[in-house]
Structure formats: C-alpha cells, structure tokens
C-alpha positions as CSV (number, residue, x, y, z in Angstrom):
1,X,0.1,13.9,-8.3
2,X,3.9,13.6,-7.4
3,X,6.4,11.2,-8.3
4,X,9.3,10.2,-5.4
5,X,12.2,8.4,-5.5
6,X,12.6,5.8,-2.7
7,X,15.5,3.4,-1.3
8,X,18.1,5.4,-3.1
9,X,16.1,5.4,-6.8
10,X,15.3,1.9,-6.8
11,X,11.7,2.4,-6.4
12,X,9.8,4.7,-7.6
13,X,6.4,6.1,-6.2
14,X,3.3,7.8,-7.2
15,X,0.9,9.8,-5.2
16,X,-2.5,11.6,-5.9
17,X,-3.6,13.8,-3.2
18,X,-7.3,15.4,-2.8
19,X,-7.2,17.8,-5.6
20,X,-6.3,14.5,-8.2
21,X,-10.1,13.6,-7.4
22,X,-11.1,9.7,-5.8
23,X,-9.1,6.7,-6.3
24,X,-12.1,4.6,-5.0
25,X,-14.6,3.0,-6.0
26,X,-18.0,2.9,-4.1
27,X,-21.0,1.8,-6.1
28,X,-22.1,5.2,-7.7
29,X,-21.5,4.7,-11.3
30,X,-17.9,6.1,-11.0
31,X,-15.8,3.3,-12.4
32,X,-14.7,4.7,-15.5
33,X,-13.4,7.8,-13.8
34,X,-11.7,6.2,-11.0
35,X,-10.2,4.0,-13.7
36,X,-8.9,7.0,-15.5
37,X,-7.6,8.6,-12.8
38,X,-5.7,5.4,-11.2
39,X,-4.7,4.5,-14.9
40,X,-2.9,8.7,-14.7
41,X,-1.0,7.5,-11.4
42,X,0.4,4.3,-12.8
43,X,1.6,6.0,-15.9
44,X,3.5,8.8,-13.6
45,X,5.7,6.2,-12.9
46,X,5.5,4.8,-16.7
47,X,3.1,2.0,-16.3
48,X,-0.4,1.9,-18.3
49,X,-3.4,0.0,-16.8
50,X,-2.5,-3.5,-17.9
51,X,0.7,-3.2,-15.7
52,X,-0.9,-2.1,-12.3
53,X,-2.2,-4.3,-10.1
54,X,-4.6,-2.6,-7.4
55,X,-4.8,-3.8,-3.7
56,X,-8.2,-4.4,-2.8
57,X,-9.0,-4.7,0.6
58,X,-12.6,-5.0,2.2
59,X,-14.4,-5.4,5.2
60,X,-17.4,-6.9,5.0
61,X,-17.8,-11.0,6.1
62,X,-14.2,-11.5,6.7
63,X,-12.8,-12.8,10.3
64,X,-9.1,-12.2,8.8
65,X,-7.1,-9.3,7.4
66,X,-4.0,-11.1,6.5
67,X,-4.1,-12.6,3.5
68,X,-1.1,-11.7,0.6
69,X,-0.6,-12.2,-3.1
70,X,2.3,-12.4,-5.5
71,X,1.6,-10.8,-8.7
72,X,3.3,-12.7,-11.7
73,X,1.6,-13.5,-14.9
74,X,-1.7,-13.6,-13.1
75,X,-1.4,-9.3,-13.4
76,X,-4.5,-9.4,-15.1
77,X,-6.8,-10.7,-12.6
78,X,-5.3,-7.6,-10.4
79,X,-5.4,-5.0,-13.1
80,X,-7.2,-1.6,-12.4
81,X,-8.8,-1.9,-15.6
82,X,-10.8,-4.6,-13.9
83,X,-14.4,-3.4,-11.9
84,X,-13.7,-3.5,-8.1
85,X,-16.1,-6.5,-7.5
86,X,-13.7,-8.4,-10.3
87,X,-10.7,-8.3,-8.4
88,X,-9.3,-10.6,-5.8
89,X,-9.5,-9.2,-2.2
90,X,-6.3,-9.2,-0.3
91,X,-4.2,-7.4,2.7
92,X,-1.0,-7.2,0.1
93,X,0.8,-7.3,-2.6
94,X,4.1,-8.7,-3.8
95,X,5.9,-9.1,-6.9
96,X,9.5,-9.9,-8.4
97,X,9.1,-8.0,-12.1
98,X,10.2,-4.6,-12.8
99,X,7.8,-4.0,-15.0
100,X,4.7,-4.4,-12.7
101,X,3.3,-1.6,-10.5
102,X,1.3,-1.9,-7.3
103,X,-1.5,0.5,-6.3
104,X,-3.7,1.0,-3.1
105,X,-6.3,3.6,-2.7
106,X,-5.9,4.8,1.4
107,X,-7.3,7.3,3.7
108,X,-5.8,7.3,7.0
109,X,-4.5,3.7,7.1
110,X,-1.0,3.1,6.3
111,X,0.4,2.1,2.7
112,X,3.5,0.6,3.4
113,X,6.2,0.1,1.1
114,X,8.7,-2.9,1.2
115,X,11.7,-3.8,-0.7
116,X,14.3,-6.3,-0.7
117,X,17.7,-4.9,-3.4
118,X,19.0,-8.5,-2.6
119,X,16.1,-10.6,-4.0
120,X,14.6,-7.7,-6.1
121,X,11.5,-8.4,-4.2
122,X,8.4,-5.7,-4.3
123,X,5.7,-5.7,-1.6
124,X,2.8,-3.4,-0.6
125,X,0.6,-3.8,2.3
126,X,-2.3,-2.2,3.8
127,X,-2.0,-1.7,7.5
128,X,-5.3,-0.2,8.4
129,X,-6.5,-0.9,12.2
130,X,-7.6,-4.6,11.0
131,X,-4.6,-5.7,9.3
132,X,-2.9,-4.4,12.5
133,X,-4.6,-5.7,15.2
134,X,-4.0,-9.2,13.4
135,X,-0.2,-8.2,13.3
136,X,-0.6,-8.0,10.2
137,X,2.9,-6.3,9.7
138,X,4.8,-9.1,11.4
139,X,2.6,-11.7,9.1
140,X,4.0,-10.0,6.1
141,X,7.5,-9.9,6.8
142,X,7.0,-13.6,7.6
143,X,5.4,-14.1,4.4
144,X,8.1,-12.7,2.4
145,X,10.8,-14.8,4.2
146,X,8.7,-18.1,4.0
147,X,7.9,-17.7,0.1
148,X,10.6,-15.5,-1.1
149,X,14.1,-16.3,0.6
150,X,14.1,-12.2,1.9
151,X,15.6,-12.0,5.1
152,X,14.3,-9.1,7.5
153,X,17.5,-7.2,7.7
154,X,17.8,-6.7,4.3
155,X,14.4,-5.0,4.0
156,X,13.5,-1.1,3.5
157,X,10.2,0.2,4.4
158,X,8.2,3.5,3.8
159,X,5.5,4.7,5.0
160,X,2.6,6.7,2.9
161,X,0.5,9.8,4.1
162,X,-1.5,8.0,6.7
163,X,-3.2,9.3,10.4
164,X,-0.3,9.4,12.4
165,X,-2.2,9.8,15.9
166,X,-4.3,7.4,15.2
167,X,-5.3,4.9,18.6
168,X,-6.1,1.1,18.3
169,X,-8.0,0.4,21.3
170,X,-7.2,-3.4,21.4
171,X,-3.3,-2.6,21.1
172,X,-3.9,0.1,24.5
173,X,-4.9,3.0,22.6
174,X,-1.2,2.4,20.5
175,X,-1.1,4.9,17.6
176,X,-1.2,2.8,14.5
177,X,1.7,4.0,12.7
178,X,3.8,3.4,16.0
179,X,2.6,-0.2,16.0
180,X,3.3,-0.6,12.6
181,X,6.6,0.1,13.1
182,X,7.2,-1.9,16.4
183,X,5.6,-5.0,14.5
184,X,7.8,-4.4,12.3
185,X,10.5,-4.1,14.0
186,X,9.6,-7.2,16.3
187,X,9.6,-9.1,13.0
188,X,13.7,-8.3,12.3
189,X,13.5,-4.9,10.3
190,X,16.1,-3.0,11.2
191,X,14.4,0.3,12.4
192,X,16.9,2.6,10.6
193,X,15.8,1.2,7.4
194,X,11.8,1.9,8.2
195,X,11.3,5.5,7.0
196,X,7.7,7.5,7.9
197,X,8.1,11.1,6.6
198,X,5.4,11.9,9.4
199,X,2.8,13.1,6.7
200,X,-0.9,13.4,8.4
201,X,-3.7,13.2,6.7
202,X,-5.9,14.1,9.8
203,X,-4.1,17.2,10.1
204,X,-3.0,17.7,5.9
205,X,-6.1,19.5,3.5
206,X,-4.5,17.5,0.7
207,X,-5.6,14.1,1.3
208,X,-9.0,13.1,2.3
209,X,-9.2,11.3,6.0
210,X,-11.9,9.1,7.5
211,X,-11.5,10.9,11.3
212,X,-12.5,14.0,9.5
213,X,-15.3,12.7,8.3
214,X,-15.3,12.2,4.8
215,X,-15.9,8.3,4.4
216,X,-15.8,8.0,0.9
217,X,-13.0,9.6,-0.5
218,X,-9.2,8.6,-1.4
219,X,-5.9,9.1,-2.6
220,X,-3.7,6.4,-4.1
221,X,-0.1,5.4,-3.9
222,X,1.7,3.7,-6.8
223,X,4.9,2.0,-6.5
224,X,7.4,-0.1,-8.9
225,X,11.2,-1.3,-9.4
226,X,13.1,0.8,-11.3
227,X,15.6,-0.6,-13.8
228,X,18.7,1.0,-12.1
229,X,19.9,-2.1,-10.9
C-alpha cells in the first residue's frame, strides 16, 4: 500500500496493489479478510472502518450505470464494515466532511478522483466501460453542479491505475481513459486540471487486470480531505 498526496496536499490517497491481497468481495467466505484489508487502506490515510464509505457498483439487472450518492450522516449504510450485499449500489460517491473517506475496489476501470478547494466538495466515481458508455463522466460533473453549487472549472481530477488501452466498441473502439477525459472535458473541466499518471494495469504485475484474465481479483483506492485548509 502507498499513500499520495493529490491537488497540492489537499487530498490524500491510498492504494493497495496485488501483493496487499483482494479488496473484493465475491461470495467465497472472504468477507472478514477483505474487510480487514480495506479497513488497513482507510487507516493509511487515518480513517478506521466506520469512516469509509465503499463504492459498490454491480452489474447484474441494471439498464443504468449512473446513479450517485452523497455521503453525510448516512456513512453507516456505506461503511466497509458492512457485507457487500448490505450496501447501497451506486456509480459514485460524494461528500462535504473531512473526516469521511471514500473507497472503490477496481481492476482495469478507472477510479476517478474529483475535488472542488472552493466548495470543499469530495467525489469518486467509477468509470468502467458502462458508466462510460452512459457518459457517465459528463453525468457526474452535472451532478455535482446541480446538487452542490461546484462549477466545472474549479474542479481537479485524477485518475487511478486503470487499462489505459482499453477500447469501447460503442464509443468507435475509443480507449476508455481517453473518453473519460473528453467527457470530461465536454462537461467544462479544464483539461490541465485532469491528471492520469498513465499507470496500466494491463501492462503493470502489481495490480490485478480483467484483460489478463484474472476476473476476480482487485486493488482498492482510498481517498479523503485533508485538514490543510
């Protein structure tokens, strides 16, 4: 696990990688070890398992893959303590308290970051090949403006470990990460304030990746405000 320092040590960010073990959980009895080891991640940025709210995000009998949810007091119903099946399913996550951390277990789709310094506004989303082909990117940054006041030019964005050559057939064979980034874009981000550090995990032995094969494995990124404000 490593801890980084984005948007200039306003955030901060956690990440497992392969060797931290699976940040998933897939039916097999492993709950109380993917628990543990998501429960490690939040407290490399200081949190314990009551303050991190997971983003679950499934596949099965859903026509849309743009849904988003603030996390306030209602933490608890998100909390990684919880079982998978007990959480809320959602697309992302986003929330005003600094003392709240948002996690999402990922293989090749992209966890990306956003933060607004001006409203001191969190969000996470998962932009996996779904979420995209639905725009879901664009959707987001119009959710944030339409519930919390941000406006689009005075947001920063990073982008986790994710398959950076990855095509979407129904956006013309688009590499995801590329189309994350244009929806973004579309949407009023300014692109110098999107950041992908180009990390592959098709191509990278430290994180597990779908494309190679391995369906049930994944790392996990972790991310809060920090309290230099």
């Amino acid at each position: 696990m490593k801890k980084l320092e984005l948007f200039d040590g306003l955030v901060e960010m956690g990440v497992s990688d392969i060797w931290d073990g699976n940040m998933r959980f897939f039916g097999e009895g492993n709950e109380a070890e993917v628990i543990e080891r998501q429960e490690g991640l939040g407290e490399l940025i200081g949190l314990n398992g009551d303050k991190v709210a997971r983003l679950r995000t499934v596949y099965n009998d859903r026509d849309e893959y743009t849904f988003y949810d603030e996390i306030g007091e209602n933490i608890s119903e998100f909390a990684i303590r919880n079982y998978e099946k007990k959480i809320p399913v959602t697309d992302g996550l986003v929330t005003r308290k600094k003392d709240v951390g948002l996690l999402l277990p990922l293989a090749d789709c992209v966890g990306v970051v956003v933060f607004d310094e001006k409203k001191r506004i969190l969000g996470l989303l998962h932009a996996g090949r779904h979420n995209v082909e639905q725009y879901g990117p664009e959707k987001f940054v119009k959710f944030l403006r339409d519930d919390f006041g941000c406006e689009a030019i005075d947001l920063k964005v990073y982008f986790s470990p994710c398959a950076q050559n990855y095509q979407i057939y129904a956006l013309n064979n688009q590499k995801m990460s590329d189309a994350v980034f244009e929806q973004l874009v579309r949407a009023g981000v300014l692109a110098e304030n999107i950041e992908n550090p180009g990390t592959d995990t098709v191509t990278n032995d430290d994180y597990p990746s779908c494309s190679n094969g391995d369906l049930k494995t994944r790392f996990a990124i972790v991310v809060r405000q920090t309290e230099h404000f």
